[in-house]
C-alpha positions in Angstrom: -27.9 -2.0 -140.0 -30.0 -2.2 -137.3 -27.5 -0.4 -134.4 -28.2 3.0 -132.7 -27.1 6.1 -134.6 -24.6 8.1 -132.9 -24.5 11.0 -135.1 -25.4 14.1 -134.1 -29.2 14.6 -135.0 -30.4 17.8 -137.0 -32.6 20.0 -135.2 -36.5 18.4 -135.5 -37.2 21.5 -137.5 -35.0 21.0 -140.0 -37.1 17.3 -140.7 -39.6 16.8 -143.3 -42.2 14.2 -142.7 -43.5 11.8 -145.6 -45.8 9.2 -144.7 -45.1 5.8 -145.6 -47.8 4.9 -147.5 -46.8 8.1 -149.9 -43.3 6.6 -149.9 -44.1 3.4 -150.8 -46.1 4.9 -154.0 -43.1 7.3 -155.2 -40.6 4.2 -155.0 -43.3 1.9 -157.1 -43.4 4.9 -159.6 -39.7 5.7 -159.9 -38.7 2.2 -160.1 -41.7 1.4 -162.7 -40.3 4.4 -164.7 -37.5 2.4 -164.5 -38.6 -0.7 -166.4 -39.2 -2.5 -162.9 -42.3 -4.6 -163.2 -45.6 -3.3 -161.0 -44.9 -6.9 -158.3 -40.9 -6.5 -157.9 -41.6 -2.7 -157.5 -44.0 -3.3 -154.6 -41.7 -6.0 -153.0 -38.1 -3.4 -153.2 -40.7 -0.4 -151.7 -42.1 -2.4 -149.1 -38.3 -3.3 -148.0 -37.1 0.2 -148.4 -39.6 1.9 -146.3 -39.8 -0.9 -143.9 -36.4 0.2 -143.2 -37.2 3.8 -142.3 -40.0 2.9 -140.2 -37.8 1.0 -138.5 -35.2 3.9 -137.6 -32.5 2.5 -140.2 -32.6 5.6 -142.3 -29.5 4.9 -144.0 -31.4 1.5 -145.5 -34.2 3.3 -146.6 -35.4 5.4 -149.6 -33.0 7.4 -150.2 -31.1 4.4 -151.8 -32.9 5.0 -154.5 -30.4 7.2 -156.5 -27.7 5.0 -156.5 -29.7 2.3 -157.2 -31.1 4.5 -160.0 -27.8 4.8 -160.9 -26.6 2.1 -161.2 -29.4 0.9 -163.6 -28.9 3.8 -165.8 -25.5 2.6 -166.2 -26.4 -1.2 -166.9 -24.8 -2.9 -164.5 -28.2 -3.5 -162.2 -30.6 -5.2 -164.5 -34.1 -4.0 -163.3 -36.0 -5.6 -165.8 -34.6 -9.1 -164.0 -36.6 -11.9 -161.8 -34.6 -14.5 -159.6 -34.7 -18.0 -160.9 -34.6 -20.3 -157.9 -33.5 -24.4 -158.6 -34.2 -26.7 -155.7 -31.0 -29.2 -154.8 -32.8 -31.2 -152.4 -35.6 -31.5 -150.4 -34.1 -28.7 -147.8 -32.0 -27.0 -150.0 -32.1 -24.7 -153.1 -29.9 -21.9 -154.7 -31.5 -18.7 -156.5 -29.7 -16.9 -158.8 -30.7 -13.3 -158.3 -29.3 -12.7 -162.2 -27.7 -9.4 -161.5 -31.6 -7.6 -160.0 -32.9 -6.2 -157.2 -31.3 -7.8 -153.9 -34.5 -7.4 -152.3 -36.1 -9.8 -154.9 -33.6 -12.7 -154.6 -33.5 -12.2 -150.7 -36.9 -12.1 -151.0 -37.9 -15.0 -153.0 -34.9 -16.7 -151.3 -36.6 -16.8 -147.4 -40.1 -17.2 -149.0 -38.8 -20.8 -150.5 -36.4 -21.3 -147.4 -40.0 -21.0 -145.2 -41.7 -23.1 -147.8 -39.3 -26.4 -147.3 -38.9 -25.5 -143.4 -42.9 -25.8 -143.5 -42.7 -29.4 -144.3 -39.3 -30.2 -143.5 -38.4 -28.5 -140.4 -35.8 -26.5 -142.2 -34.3 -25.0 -145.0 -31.4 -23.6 -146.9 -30.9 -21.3 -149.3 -27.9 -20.0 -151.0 -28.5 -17.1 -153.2 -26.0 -15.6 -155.7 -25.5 -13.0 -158.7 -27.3 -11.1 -156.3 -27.0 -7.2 -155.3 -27.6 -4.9 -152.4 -30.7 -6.3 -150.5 -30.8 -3.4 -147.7 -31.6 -3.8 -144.4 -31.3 -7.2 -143.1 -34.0 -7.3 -140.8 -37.0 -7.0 -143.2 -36.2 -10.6 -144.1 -35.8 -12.1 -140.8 -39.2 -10.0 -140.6 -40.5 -12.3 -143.4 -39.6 -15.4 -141.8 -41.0 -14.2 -138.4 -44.3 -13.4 -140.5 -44.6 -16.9 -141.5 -43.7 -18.2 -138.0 -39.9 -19.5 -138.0 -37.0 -19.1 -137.3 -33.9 -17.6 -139.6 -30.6 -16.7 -140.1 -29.6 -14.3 -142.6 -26.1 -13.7 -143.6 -24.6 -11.4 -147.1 -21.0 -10.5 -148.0 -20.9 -6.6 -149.3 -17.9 -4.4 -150.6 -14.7 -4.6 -149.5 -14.6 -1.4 -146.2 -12.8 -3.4 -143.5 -9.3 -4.4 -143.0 -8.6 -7.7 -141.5 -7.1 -7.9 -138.3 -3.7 -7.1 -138.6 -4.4 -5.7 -142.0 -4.6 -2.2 -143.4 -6.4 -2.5 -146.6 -9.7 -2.9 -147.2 -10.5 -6.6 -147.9 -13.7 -7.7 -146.0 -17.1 -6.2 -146.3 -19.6 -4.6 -143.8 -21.6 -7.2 -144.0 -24.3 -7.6 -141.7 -25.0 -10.8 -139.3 -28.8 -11.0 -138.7 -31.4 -13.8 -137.3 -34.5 -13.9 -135.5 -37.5 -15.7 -133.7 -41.3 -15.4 -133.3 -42.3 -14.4 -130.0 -45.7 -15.2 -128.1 -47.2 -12.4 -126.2 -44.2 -10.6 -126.2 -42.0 -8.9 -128.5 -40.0 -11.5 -131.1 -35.9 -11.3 -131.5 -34.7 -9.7 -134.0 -30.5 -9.4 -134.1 -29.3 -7.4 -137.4 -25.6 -6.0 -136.9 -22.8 -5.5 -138.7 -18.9 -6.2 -137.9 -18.0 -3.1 -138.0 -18.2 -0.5 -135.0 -21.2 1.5 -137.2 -22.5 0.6 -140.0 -21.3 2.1 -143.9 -24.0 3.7 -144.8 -24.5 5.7 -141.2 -21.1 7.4 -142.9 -22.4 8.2 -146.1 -25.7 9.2 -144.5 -23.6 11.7 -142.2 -21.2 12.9 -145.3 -25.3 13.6 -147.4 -26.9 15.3 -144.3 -23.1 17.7 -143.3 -22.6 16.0 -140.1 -19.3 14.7 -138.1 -19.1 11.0 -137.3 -17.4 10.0 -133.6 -13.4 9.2 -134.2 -14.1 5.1 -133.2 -15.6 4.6 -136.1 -12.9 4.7 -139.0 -9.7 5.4 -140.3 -8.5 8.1 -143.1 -6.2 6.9 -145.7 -3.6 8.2 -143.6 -4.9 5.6 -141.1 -5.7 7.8 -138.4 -9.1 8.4 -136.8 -11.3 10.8 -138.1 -14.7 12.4 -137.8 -14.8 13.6 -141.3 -17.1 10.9 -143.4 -15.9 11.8 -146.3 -12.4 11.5 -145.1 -13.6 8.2 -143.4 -14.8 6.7 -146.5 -11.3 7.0 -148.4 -9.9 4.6 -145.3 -11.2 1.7 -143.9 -14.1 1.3 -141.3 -12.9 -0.2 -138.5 -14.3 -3.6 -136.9 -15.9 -3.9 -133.5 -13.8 -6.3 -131.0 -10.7 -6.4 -133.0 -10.4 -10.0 -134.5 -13.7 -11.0 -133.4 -15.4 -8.8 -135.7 -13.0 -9.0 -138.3 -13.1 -12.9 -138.1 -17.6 -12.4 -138.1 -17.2 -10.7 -141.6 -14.9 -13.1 -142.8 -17.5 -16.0 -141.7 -19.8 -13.8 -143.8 -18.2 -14.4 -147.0 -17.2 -18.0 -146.2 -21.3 -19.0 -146.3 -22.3 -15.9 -148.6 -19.7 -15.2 -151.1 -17.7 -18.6 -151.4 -20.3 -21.0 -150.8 -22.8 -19.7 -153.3 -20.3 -18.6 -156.3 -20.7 -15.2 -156.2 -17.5 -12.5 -155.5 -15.5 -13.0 -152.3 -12.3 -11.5 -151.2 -13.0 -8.0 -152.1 -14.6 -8.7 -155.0 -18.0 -7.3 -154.3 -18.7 -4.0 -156.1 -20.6 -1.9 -153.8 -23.8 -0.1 -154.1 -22.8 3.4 -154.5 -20.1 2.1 -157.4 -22.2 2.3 -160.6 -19.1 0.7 -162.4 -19.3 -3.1 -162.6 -22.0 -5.2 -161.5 -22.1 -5.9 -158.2 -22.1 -10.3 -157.6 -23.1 -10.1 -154.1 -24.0 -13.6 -152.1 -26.5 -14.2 -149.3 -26.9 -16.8 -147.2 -30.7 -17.9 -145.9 -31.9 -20.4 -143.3 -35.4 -21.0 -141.6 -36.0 -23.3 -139.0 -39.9 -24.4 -138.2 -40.3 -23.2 -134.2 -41.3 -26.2 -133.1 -39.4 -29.3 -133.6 -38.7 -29.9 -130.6 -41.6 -28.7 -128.1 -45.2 -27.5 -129.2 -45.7 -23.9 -130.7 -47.2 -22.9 -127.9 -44.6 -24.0 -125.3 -42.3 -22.6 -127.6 -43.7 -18.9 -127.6 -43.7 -19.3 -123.7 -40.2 -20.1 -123.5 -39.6 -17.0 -125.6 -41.6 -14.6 -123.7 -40.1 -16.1 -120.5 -36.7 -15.0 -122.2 -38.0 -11.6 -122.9 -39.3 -10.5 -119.6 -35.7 -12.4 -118.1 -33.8 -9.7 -120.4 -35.8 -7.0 -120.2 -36.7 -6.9 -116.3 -33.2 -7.8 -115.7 -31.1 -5.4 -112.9 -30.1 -2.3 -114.2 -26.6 -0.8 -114.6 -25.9 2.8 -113.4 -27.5 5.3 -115.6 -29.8 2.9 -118.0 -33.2 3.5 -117.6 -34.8 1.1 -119.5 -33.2 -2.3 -120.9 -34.5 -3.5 -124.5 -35.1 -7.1 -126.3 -32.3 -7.2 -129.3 -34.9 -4.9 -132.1 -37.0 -3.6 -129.5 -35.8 -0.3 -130.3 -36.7 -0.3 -133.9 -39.8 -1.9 -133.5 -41.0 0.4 -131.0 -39.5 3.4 -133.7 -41.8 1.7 -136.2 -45.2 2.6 -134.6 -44.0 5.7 -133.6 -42.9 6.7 -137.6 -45.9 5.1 -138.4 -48.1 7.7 -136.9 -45.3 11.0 -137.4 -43.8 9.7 -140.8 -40.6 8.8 -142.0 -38.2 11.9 -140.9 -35.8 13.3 -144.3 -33.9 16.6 -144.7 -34.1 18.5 -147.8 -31.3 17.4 -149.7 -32.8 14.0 -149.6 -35.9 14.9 -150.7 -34.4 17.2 -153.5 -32.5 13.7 -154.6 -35.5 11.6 -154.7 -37.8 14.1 -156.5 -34.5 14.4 -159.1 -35.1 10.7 -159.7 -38.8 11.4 -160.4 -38.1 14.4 -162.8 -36.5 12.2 -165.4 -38.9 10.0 -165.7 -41.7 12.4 -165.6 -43.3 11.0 -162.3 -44.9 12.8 -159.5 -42.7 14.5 -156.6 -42.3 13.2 -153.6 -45.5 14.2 -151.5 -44.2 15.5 -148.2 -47.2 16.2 -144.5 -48.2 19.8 -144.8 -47.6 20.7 -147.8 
């Protein structure tokens, strides 16, 4: 997800740099290793590292293992394409058939854009599908082609519902977006929850504490052990309002489109079962109602209003919803993507059984 982190950040020292252009190449070759063919290859890197550029480290490459994983132990099918079947004119379902999120999600907004082109909208539902990452890189893709979009996907179970204890509901992120003019676009990607999954299992992989609002221990008291966090439940932002937001996602993601609901999503790091995640995809062509161009002013009228709004106590600068990972992109962009060793040592593991290069790190 797209939030802030909150964990406590290792020492810049203790960060080694890889460029993304070198991490693009060593996910194309692992994955290729891996039976992936050379185009889905390039479409899952491009997603992965578009995450890291973009600050969300714990969407980026070092997903790669437990994707790996999960192939090794057949229940992610790598050599698989989505097949997509249009219902109507506006409307079509892919059927991701147990691959690469990234490819159905992919091939999912790139049809959604196609029918919004000459309809003014369009809808996709999208099932069989697995883990597609970081949410913004498809709103990305629809801003790219100049709409509109909504993104929604239904995960593992992690949440309780309110008044619940048990994990039932998923993480599962809410995103959208819209093309902006001069000015920066919108870009929302959150999840329900008060932090995101993966910022735990990134914390429990790097040795660090996670703050005590962020999840329960089996026990169901807070804790700011991760691993102690991830035998509980995560815990949802606002109460019922985030609890009733992941519930909405599996209404439109899981139940709508035939794939696993209720809890009965395997998640990515469970190399079990295979994983039957749903998605949920809308764009919406800008101008429908106004001309492009009045449209993009509007928007950067928006983003100045925000943005040069009055200041609270203490904030010193007030951003556009994915500002802050934008403006994280060009700076990683120049400086690279920032790992620790124990990822790296991961990653280059991945590339040792298939007897491809190691991951090539700045300065060395």
């Amino acid at each position: 997800m797209a939030e802030t982190s909150t964990t406590t950040e290792l020492p810049v020292d203790d960060k080694i740099y890889v460029e993304a252009s070198e991490a693009r190449k060593f996910i194309e070759d692992v994955l290729e290793g891996n039976s992936v063919s050379k185009s889905n290859a390039s479409i899952v890197a491009r997603c992965l590292v578009a995450a890291d550029l973009r600050g969300v480290d714990t969407h980026g490459i070092n997903r790669i293992p437990s994707y790996m994983a999960r192939v090794r132990n057949g229940v992610l099918d790598a050599t698989a394409s989505p097949d997509i079947t249009k219902v109507t004119p506006v409307v079509a379902q892919v059927d991701g058939r147990n691959g690469f999120g990234f490819l159905a999600a992919e091939a999912g907004m790139r049809t959604a854009c196609e029918m919004a082109r000459e309809f003014g909208i369009g809808m996709v539902s999208v099932k069989h599908s697995n883990h597609f990452g970081m949410s913004a890189w498809i709103v990305q893709q629809a801003i790219d082609a100049g709409m509109m979009s909504l993104v929604f996907t239904n995960s593992s179970p992690a949440l309780p519902v309110f008044g619940g204890k048990s994990k039932l509901m998923g993480v599962s992120p809410i995103a959208c977006g819209a093309p902006g003019g001069k000015e920066k676009p919108f870009i929302l990607d959150m999840a329900p929850s008060v932090a995101a999954r993966g910022k735990i299992y990134k914390a429990k992989r790097r040795g660090e504490k996670i703050p005590l609002d962020w999840a329960l221990d089996a026990e169901g008291r807070p804790t700011d052990d991760p691993a102690a966090a991830l035998e509980g439940v995560m815990l949802p932002m606002g109460g019922p309002k985030g609890s009733a937001l992941a519930i909405m996602m599996d209404v439109f993601s899981g139940v709508l489109s035939g794939s696993a609901f209720a809890g009965g999503v395997t998640g990515p790091y469970d190399p079990s079962k295979p994983s039957d995640v749903g998605h949920f995809l809308v764009a919406i062509k800008p101008d429908l109602f106004m001309s492009l161009d009045e449209f993009r002013e509007r928007m950067d009228v928006l983003y100045q209003r925000v943005v040069g709004s009055d200041k609270a106590a203490g904030v010193d600068r007030i951003y556009f919803p994915g500002e802050i990972e934008q403006l994280t992109q060009e700076q990683r962009e120049k400086t690279g993507i920032p790992l620790v060793q124990a990822e790296i040592d991961a990653l280059n593991e991945e590339a040792k059984k298939i007897g491809k290069p190691l991951l090539a790190v700045k300065g060395k």
